[in-house]
C-alpha positions in Angstrom: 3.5 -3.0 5.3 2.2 -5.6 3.5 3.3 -8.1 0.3 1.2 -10.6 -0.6 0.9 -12.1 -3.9 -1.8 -14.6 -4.7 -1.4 -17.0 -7.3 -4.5 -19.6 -8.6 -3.1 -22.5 -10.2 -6.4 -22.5 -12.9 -5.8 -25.6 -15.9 -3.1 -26.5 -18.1 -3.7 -28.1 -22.0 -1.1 -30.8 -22.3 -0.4 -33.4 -25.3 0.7 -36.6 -24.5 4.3 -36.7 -25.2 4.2 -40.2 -26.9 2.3 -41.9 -24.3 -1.0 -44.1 -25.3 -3.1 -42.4 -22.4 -3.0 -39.0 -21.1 -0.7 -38.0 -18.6 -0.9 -37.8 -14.9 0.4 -34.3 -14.3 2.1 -32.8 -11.0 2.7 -29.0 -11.2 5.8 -28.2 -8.5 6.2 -24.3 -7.7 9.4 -22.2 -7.0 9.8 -18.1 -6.1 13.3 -17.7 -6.9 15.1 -14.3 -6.3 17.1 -12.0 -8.5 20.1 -14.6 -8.4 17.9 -17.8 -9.4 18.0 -19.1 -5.8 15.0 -20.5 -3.9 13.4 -18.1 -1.2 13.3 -19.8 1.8 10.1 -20.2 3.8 7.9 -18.0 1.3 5.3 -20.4 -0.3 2.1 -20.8 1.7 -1.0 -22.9 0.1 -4.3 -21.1 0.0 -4.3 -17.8 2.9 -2.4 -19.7 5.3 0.7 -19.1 7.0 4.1 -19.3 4.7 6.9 -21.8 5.4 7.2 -23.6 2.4 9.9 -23.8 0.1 7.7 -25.2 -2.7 4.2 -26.1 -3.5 3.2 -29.4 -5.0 -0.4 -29.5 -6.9 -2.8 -32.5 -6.7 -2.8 -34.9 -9.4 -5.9 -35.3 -12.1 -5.4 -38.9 -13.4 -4.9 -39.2 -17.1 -6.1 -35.7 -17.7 -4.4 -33.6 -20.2 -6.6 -30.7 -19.6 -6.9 -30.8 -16.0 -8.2 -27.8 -14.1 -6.8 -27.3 -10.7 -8.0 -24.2 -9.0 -5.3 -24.6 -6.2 -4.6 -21.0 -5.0 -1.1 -20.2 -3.0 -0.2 -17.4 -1.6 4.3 -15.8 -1.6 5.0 -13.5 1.0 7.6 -11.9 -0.7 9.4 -9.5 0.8 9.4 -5.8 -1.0 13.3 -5.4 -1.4 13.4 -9.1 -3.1 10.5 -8.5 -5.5 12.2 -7.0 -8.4 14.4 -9.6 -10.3 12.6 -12.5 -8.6 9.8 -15.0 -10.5 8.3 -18.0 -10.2 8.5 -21.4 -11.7 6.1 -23.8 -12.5 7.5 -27.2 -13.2 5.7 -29.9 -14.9 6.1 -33.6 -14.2 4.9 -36.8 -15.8 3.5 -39.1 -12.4 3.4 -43.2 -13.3 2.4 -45.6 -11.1 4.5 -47.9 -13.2 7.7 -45.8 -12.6 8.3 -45.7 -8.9 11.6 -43.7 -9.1 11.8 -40.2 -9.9 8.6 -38.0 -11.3 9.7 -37.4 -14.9 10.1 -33.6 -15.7 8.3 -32.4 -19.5 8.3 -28.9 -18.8 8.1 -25.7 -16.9 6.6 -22.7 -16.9 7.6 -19.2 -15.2 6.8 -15.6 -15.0 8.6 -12.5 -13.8 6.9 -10.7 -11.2 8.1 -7.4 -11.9 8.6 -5.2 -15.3 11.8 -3.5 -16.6 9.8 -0.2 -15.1 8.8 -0.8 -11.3 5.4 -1.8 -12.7 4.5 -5.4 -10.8 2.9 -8.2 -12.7 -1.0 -7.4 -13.8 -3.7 -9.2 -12.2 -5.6 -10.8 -14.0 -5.3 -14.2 -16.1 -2.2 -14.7 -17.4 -1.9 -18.0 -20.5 1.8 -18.8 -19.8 4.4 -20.7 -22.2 5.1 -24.6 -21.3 8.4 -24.9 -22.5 9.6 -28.9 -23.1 12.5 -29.9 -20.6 13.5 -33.4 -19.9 16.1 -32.7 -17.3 17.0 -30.1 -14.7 20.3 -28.4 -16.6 18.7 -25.8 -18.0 16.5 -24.9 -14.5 19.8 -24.8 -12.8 21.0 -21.9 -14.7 17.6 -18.9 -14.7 19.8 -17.0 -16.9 19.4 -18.6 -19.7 15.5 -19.4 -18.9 14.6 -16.2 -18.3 15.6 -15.0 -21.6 13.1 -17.2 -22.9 9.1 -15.2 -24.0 6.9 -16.3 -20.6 4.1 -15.7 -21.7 1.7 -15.7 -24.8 0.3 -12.6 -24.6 3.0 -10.8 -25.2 5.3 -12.8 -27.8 6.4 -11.0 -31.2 4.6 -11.5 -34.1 7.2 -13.7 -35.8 6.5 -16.1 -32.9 4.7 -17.9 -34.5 5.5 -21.6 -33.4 5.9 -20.8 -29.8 1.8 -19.1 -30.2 0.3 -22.1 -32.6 1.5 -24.2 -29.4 -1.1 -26.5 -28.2 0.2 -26.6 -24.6 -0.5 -23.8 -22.6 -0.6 -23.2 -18.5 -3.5 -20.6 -16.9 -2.9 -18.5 -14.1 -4.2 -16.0 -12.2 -2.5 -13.6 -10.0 -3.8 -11.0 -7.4 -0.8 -8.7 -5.5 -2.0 -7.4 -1.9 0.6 -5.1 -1.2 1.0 -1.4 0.0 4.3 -0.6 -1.3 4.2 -2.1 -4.9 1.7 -0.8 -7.8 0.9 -2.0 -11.2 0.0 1.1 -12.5 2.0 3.3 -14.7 0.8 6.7 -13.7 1.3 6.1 -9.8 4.8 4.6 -10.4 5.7 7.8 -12.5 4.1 10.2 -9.8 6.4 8.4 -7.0 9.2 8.1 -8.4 9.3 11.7 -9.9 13.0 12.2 -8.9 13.9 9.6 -11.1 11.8 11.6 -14.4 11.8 15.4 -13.9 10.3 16.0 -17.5 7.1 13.9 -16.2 6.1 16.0 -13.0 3.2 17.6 -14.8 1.8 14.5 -16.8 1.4 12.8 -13.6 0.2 15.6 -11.7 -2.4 16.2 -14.3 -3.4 12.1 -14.5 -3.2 11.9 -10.5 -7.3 12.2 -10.5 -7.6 9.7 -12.9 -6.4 7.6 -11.0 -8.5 4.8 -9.1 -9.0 6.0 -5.7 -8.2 2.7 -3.9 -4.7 2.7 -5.9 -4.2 6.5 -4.2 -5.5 5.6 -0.7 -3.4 2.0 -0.6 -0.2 4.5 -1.1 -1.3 7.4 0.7 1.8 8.5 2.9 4.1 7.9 -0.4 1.5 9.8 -2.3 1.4 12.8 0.3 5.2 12.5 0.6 5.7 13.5 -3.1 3.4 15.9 -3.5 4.6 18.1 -0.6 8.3 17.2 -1.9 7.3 18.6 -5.3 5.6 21.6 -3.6 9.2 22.1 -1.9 11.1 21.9 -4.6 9.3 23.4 -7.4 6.2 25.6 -5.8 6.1 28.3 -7.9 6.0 26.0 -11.1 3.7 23.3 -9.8 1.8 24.9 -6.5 -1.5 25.2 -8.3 -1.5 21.7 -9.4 -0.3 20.1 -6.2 -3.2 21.9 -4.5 -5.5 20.4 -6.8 -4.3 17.1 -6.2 -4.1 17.4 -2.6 -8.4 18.9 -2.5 -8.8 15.7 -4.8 -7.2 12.9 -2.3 -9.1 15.1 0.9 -12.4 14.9 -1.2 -11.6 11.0 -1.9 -12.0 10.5 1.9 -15.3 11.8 2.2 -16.4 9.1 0.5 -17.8 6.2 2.7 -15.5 4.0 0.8 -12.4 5.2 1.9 -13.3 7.1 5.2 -11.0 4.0 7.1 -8.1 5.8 5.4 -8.8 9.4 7.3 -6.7 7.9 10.6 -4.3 7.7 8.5 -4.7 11.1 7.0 -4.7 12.4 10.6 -1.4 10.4 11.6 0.4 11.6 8.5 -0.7 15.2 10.0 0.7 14.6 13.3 3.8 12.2 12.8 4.9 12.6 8.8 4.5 15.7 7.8 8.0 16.7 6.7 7.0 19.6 3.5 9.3 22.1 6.1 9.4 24.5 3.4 6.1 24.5 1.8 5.0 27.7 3.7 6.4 29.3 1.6 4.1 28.6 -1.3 0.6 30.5 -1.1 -0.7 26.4 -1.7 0.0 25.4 1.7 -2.7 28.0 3.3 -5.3 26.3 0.9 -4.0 22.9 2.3 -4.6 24.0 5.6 -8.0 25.5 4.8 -8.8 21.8 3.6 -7.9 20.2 6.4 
């Protein structure tokens, strides 16, 4: 199993908040969980190992358009994914003032949608909301009702989209457990929406075939429980779908997979009642 998200800290457009010179800006990163608290140990910078509990960016001096290209990687675990997100927290660096690094602002983004679906990859232009102290950080309640990001604020958002300060990332998610797309999410979690079986069965080959492969145990899981289930109203599409993913590891691209085609064979299988269905000897003619 594996969880790995990937975030590039890319460039940030910043005004200069009264000062006569541009800023010298210091970008601190967070994962917090579902409750606003800190994960522990899950910040790594680049590839390497995690063990962080934050990430501090280099500093461009007096650059309000710096570009930083610093990548980090959070380990986060599966079962802590939904609910948690990350913060980006801006801060003013003066060699004048040697307390304290004064705090302008923060950014943060959820890394999972209301429906399973994981955050996009891709380049993501992210709000920089203006905070001067840590009161309203130490409540991500009322944060987190705030837009994220500005690609996806209301049309009557206007203020927060004329904004001249804006934060770039981009993310990439690693992971074999999570998917960011709709039709695989519906297929897998069929239980959950009965009145979408056939939609998703018919979509299935439309589907990337890296997405399929990465989830192939859940994928053969569901199909077979579907085949169990409801055989005689979905057999002939389940034993479509089950020639397309065979047929997918024919190709050179995916013919790592067929071990674990073979182990799923061996060790998974669990569709006990699927004999029953005419599908199955087609199945078996497949394999």
């Amino acid at each position: 199993m594996r969880n790995d998200l990937y975030i590039t800290l890319e460039r940030g457009e910043f005004e200069k908040g009264g000062k006569s010179v541009a800023r010298n800006v210091e970008i601190t990163v967070y994962a917090l969980d579902i409750d606003g608290q800190i994960l522990k140990g899950q910040v790594a910078a680049g590839a390497g190992e995690p063990g962080g509990d934050e990430y501090h960016s280099f500093v461009l001096y007096h650059n309000n358009s710096p570009r930083w290209s610093e990548q980090i990687k959070l380990p986060i675990p599966v079962d802590m994914f939904r609910g948690s997100h990350v913060r980006f927290e801006f801060r003013h660096c003066s060699t004048k003032d040697k307390g304290e690094k004064k705090l302008f602002g923060f950014s943060f983004v959820p890394l999972m949608q209301e429906d399973g679906r994981t955050l996009p990859d891709g380049t993501h232009e992210l709000i920089v909301h203006k905070c001067e102290d840590n009161m309203l950080l130490q409540d991500s309640t009322r944060y987190l009702k705030l837009p994220f990001s500005k690609g996806n604020l209301p049309g009557n958002n206007q203020a927060v989209k004329g904004s001249k300060e804006s934060f770039w990332i981009t993310s990439f998610l690693c992971s074999t457990k999570l998917t960011q797309n709709g039709e695989m999410l519906d297929l897998l979690k069929w239980r959950a929406h009965p009145e979408r079986i056939n939609d998703s069965l018919s979509k299935l080959k439309d589907i990337d075939g890296s997405e399929i492969v990465k989830f192939l145990q859940d994928t053969l899981d569901t199909l077979f429980g579907i085949l169990d289930e409801s055989s005689q109203r979905y057999g002939l599409k389940v034993f479509d779908c089950l020639v397309h993913i065979i047929n997918l590891l024919q190709d050179s691209k995916f013919q790592h997979f067929k071990p674990v085609m073979d182990t799923y064979i061996e060790s998974h299988f669990a569709g006990a009642l699927s004999y029953r269905s005419a599908t199955l000897t087609g199945v078996v003619v497949c394999l």
